[in-house]
N, C-alpha and C positions, 0 to 999 in steps of 0.2 A: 789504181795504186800499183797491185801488181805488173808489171810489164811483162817479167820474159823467166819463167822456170826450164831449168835442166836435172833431170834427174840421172843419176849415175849410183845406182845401189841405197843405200841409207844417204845418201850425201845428196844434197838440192842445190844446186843454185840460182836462187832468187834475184832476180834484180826488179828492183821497185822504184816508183815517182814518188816522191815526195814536196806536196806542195805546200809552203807555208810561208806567213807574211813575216815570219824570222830572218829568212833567207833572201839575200840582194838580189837573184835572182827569181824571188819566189820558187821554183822551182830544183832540187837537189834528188840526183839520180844512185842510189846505194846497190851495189850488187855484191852479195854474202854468201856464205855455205852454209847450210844448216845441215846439221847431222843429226836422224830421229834417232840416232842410238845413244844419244846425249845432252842434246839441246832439246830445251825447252822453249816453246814460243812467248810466253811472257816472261822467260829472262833475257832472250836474245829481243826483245823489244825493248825491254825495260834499258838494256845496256845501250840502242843504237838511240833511243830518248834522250839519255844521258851524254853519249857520245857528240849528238848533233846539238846537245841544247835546246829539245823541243819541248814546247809546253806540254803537262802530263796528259791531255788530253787524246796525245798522239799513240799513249802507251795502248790502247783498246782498238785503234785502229790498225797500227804493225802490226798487233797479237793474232787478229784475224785474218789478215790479209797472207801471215802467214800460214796462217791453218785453212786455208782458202787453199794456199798456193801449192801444199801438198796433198790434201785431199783431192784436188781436180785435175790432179798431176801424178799419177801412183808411178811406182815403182817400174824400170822393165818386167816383162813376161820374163825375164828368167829368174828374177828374183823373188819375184810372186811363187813362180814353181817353187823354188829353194823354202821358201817359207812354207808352201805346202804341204814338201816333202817332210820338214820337220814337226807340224802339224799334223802330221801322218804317224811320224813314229812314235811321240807323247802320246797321240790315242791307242796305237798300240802295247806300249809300257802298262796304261794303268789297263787294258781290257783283260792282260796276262796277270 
């Protein structure tokens, strides 16, 4: 389902297959931006379900496929540091 992720900081973009006997060509290619500092994966399914017209059953399959698509996908090394360094200073805040 998923095809091709690009990660650029918080922001992904996902492009996915989507096969369904809905569509004339079976076959409908969607590529989106997901942003983890806002979207949600069962809303931004719930929406492109709605969007496309797909039977609800598709909503469980987007949902994960997105949560597939960033978990197997992290972040650049420099924003993992960034997040670490911040991780670093919250533990030092509460040890003071």
């Amino acid at each position: 389902m998923v095809e091709k992720v690009n990660a650029n900081g918080n922001i992904y973009k996902i492009t996915m297959q989507i096969y369904s006997n809905s569509f004339s060509d079976k076959v409908v290619t969607v590529e989106f931006d997901y942003d983890t500092t806002s979207d949600k994966p069962q809303a931004v399914a719930d929406e492109m379900v709605k969007a496309l017209k797909l039977d609800n059953h598709f909503l469980h399959k987007i949902q994960n496929a997105i949560i597939v698509a960033i978990h197997c996908n992290p972040a650049p090394v420099a924003d993992v540091e960034a997040i670490q360094d911040t991780k670093d200073e919250e533990a030092d805040k509460v040890s003071t």
